[in-house]
C-alpha positions as CSV (number, residue, x, y, z in Angstrom):
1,X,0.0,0.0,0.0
2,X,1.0,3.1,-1.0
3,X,1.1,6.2,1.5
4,X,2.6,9.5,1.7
5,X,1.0,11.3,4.3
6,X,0.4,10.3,7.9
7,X,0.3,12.4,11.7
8,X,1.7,10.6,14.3
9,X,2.4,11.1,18.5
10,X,5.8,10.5,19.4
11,X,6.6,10.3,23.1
12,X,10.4,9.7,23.9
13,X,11.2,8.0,27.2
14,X,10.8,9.7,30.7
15,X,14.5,9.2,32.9
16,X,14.3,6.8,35.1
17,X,13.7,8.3,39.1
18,X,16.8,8.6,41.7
19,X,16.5,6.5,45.0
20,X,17.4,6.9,48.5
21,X,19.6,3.8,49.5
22,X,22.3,3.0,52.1
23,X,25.5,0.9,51.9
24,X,25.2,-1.5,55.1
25,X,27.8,-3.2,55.6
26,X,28.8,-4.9,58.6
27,X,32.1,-4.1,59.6
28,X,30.8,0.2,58.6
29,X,27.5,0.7,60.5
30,X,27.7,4.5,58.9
31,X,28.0,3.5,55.2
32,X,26.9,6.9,53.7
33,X,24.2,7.4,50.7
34,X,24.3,4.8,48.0
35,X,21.3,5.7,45.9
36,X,21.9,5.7,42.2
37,X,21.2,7.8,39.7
38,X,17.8,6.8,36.9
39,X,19.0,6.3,33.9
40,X,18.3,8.5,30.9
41,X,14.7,7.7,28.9
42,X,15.0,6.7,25.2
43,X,15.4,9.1,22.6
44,X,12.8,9.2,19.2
45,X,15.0,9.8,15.9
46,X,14.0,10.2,12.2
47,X,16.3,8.7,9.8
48,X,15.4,8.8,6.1
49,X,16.7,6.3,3.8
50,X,16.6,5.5,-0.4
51,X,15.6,1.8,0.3
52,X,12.0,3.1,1.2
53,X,9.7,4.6,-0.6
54,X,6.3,4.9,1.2
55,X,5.3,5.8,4.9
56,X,3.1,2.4,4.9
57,X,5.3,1.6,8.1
58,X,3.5,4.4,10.6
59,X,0.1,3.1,8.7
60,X,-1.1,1.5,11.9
61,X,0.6,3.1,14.5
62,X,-1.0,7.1,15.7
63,X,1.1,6.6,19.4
64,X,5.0,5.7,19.2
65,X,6.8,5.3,22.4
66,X,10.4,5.2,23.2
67,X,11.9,3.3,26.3
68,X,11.8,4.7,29.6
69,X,14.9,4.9,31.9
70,X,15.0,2.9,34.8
71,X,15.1,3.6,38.3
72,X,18.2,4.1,40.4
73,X,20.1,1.4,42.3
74,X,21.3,-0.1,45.5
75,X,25.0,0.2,45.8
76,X,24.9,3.8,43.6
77,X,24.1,2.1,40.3
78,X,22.6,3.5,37.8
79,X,19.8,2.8,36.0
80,X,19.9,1.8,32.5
81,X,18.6,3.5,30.0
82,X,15.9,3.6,27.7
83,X,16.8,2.2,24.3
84,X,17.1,4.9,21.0
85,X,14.2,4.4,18.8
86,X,15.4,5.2,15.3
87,X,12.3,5.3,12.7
88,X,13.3,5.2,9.0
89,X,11.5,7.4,6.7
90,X,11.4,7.8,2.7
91,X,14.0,10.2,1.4
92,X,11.7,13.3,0.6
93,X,9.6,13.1,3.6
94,X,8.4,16.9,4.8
95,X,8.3,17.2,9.1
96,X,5.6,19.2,10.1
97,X,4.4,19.9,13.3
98,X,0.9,19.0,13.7
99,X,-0.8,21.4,15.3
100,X,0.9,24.7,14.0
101,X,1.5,23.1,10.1
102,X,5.6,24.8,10.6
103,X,8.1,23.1,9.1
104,X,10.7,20.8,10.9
105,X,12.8,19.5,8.4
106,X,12.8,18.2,5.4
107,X,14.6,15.0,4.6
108,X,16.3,15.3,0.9
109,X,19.3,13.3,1.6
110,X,20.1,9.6,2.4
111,X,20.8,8.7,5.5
112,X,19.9,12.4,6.9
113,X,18.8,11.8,10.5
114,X,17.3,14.1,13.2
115,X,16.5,14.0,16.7
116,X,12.8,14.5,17.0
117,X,12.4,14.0,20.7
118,X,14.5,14.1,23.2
119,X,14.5,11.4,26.2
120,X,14.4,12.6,29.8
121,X,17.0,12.8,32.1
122,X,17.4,10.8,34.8
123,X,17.0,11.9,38.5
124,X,19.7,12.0,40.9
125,X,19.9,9.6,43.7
126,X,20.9,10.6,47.1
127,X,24.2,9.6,46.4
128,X,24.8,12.4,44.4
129,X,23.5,14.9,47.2
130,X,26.2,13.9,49.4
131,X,28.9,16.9,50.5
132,X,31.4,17.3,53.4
133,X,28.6,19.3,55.0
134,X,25.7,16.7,54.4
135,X,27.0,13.1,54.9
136,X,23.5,11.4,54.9
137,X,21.3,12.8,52.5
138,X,17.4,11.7,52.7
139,X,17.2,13.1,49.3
140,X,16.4,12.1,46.0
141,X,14.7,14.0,42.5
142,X,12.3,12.2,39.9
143,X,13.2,11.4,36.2
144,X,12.4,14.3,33.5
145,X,9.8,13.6,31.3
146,X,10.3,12.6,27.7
147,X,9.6,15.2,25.7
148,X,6.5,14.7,23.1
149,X,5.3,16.0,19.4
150,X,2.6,15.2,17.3
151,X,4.3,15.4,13.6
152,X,2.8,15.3,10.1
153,X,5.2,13.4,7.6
154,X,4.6,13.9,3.8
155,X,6.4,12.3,1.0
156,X,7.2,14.0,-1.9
157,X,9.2,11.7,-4.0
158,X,12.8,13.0,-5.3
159,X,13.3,11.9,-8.8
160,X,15.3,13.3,-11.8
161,X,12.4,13.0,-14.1
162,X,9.0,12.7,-13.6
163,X,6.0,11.1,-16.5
164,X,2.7,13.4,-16.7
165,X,0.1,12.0,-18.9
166,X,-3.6,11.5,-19.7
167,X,-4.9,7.8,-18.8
168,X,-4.3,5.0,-21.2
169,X,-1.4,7.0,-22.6
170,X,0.8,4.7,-22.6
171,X,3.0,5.6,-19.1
172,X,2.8,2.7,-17.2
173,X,4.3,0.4,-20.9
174,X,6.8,3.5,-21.2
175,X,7.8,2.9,-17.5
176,X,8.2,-0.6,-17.1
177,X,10.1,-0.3,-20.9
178,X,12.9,2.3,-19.6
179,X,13.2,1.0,-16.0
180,X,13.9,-2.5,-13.8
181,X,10.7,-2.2,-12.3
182,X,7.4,-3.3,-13.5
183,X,4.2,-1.7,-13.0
184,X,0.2,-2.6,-13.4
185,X,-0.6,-2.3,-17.1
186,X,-4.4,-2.4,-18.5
187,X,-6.1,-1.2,-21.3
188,X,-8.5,1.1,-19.0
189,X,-8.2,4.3,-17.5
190,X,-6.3,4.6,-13.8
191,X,-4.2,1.9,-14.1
192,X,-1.9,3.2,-12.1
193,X,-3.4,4.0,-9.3
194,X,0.0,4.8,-7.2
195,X,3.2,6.6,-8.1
196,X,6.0,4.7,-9.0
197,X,9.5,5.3,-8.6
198,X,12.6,3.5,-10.7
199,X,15.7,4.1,-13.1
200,X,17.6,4.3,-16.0
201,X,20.8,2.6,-15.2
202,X,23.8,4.0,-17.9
203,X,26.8,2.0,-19.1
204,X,28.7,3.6,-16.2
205,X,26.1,2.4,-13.9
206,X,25.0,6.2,-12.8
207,X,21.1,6.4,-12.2
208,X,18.8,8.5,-14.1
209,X,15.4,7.9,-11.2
210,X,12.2,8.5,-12.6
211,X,8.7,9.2,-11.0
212,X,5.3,8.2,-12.4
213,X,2.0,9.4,-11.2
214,X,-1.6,8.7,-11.9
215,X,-3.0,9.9,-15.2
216,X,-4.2,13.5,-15.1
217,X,-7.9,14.7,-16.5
218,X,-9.5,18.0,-17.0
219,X,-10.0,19.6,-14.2
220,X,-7.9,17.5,-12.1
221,X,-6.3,20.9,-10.5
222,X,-10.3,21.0,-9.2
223,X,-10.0,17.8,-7.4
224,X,-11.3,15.5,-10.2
225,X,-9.7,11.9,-10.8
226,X,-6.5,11.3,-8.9
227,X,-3.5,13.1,-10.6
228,X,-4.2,16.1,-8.5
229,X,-3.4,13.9,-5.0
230,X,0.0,12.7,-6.5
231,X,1.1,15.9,-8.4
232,X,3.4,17.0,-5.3
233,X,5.4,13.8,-6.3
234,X,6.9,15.6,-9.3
235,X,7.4,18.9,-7.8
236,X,10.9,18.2,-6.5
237,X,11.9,16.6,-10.6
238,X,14.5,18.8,-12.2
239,X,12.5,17.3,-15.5
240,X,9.1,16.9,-16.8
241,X,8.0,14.6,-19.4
242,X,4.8,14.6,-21.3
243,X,3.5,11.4,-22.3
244,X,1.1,11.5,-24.8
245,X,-1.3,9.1,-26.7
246,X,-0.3,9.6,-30.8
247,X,-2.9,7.3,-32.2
248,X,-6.0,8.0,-29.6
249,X,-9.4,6.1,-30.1
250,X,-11.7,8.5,-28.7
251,X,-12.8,10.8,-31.3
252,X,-11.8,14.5,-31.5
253,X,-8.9,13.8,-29.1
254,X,-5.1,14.5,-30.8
255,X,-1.8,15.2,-29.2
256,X,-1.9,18.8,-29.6
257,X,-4.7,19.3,-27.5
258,X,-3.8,16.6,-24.5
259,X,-0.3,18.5,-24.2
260,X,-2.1,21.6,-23.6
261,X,-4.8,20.4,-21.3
262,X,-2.1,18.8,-19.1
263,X,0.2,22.2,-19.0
264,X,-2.9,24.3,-18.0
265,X,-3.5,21.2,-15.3
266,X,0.3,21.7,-13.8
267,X,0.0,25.6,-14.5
268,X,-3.6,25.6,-12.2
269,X,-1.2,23.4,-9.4
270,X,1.4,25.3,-9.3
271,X,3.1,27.4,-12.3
272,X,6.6,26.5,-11.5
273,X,6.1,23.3,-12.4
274,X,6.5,24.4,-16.3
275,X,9.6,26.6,-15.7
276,X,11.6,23.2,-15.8
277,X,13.2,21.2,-18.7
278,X,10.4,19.6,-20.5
279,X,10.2,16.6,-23.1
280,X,7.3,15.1,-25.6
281,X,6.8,11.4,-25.9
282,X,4.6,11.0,-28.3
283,X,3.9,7.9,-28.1
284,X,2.3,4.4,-30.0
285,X,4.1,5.4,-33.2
286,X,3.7,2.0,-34.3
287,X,0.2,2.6,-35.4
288,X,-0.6,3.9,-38.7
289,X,-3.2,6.2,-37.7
290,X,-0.2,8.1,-35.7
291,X,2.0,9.6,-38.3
292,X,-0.5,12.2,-39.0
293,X,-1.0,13.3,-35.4
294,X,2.8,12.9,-35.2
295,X,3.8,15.5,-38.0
296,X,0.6,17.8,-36.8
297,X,2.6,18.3,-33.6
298,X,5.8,18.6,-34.7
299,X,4.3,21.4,-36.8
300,X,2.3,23.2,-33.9
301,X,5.3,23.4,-31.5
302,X,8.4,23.5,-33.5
303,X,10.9,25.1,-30.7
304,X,10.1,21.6,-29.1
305,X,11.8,19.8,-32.0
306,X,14.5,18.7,-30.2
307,X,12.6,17.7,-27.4
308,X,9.8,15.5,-28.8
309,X,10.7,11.5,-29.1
310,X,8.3,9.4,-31.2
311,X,8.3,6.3,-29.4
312,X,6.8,3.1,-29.4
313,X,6.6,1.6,-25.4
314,X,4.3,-1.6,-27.1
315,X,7.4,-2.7,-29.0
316,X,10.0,-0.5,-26.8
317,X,11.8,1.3,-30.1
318,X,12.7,4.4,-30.1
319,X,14.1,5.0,-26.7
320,X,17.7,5.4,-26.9
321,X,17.7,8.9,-28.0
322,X,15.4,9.8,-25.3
323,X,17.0,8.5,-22.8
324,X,20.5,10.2,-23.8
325,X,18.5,13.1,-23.6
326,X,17.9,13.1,-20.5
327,X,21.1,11.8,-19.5
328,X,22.3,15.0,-20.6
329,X,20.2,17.4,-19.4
330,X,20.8,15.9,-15.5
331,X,24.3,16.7,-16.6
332,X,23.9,19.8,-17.6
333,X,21.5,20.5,-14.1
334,X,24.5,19.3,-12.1
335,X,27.2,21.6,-13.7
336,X,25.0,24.6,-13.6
337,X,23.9,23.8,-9.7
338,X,27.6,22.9,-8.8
């Protein structure tokens, strides 16, 4: 099951209480103080990782507790304390808090971890009250609390590229063609009913991730069918591609018009979205009736020539230049952001 957003109470361990003790032994009837201190309660870190790629772990859980500290002990031991909790998130996933919506952190890098909450600390036992001036302290302090936070963590996947298209355009064939992994494929509408997230692996074994999302409709920036709920998972791509359907059976439908109904879509999300490198795929160009919708395109947008691929994901030809494309334009992001 796929899930990217979930709230969550996290509670990290209370410190274990001080004690009052005595050492009795019997050759030293006046022993002194031998309480121990309580040992210090569990801390509560976040810890994202690239081997994830959904918060379906928190799915059942709204209460996490870490491990409190123990108490004190005879002899001026201290208690033990309460085990780190370290829960591993998606790389991408947003902190919020809960109740005020600011922004804790946001996890972008593997293996980025934070401490979310902070165990208590122990309380002293009357051992450590003792002084020249007070040789038998009847003293002894309580463990701090845990501190606690109720958290919001949303995913927003990080990929290099991410596929926007209209249902039944072909993504899903396109995806599975360019990348290891293999996803639903039908020939009805919402297929893909999840994003998906996989690669292009080079001949130098460098990784080209890719993101796909749920087919978008009109209206979809309106709440309609389900590309609106997954369009935050291409907000963090450095690239946009457009899949579209080159030999469509519904009537009146043609490239031309899909591309523009799904840049008005992304403009209504969020207008930023069309500021970054884009690419065509037009695709099912081994149909006849898609050469004409093919060279219509080309015609209509021509300072896209160089960024429009006819491809056919049924009988995976035409991808190479495609994907060299892209491998260049990630090159080109990293040397301009370096």
């Amino acid at each position: 099951m796929f899930i990217d957003k979930v709230q969550v109470r996290l509670n990290a361990g209370n410190g274990g209480n001080g004690i009052i003790a005595w050492r009795r032994l019997k050759y030293l009837p006046k022993g002194g103080p031998a309480g121990g201190d309580g040992g210090k309660g569990g801390s509560i870190f976040l810890h994202a990782t690239s081997d994830l790629y959904s918060l379906e772990s928190f799915r059942n859980f709204s209460i996490i507790q870490a491990e409190h500290g123990s108490d004190g002990g005879q002899a001026g031991r201290q208690g033990k304390k309460g085990d780190t909790l370290v829960l591993r998130v998606p790389v991408g996933t947003q902190v919020r808090n809960f109740r005020t919506k600011e922004l804790i952190i946001d996890l972008t890098e593997d293996r980025q971890r934070i401490e979310i909450c902070h165990g208590g600390r122990g309380g002293f036992g009357n051992v450590h009250f003792k002084s020249p001036t007070n040789r038998a302290p009847y003293e002894c302090t309580k463990g701090a609390p845990g501190e606690t936070i109720e958290i919001e963590l949303e995913l927003k996947l990080i990929a290099d590229a991410g596929f926007v298209g209209l249902p039944n355009a072909g993504k899903s064939t396109l995806f599975s063609g360019l990348t290891p992994y293999h996803v639903k494929i039908g020939n009805y509408p919402f297929t893909t009913l999840k994003p998906n997230l996989s690669y292009i692996e080079y001949d130098d074994y460098s990784r080209l991730f890719l993101a796909d999302i749920p087919g978008i409709i009109k209206d979809a920036h309106q709440g309609r069918g389900l590309g609106l709920e997954f369009l935050k998972h291409i907000e963090r791509s450095s690239m946009l591609v457009f899949v579209l359907d080159a030999a469509p059976v519904v009537a009146n439908q043609n490239p031309i018009d899909d591309f523009l109904l799904l840049q008005n879509e992304l403009r209504a999300y969020d207008p930023a979205l069309l500021n970054k490198p884009m690419f065509v795929i037009l695709n099912k160009n081994d149909l006849p009736e898609s050469k004409e919708h093919i060279e219509a395109f080309y015609d209509r947008f021509p300072a896209l020539r160089d960024f429009i691929f006819s491809v056919s994901a049924a009988t995976a030809t035409g991808f190479a230049p495609f994907i060299e494309a892209l491998r260049l334009t990630k090159a080109q992001n990293l040397l301009a952001h370096a």
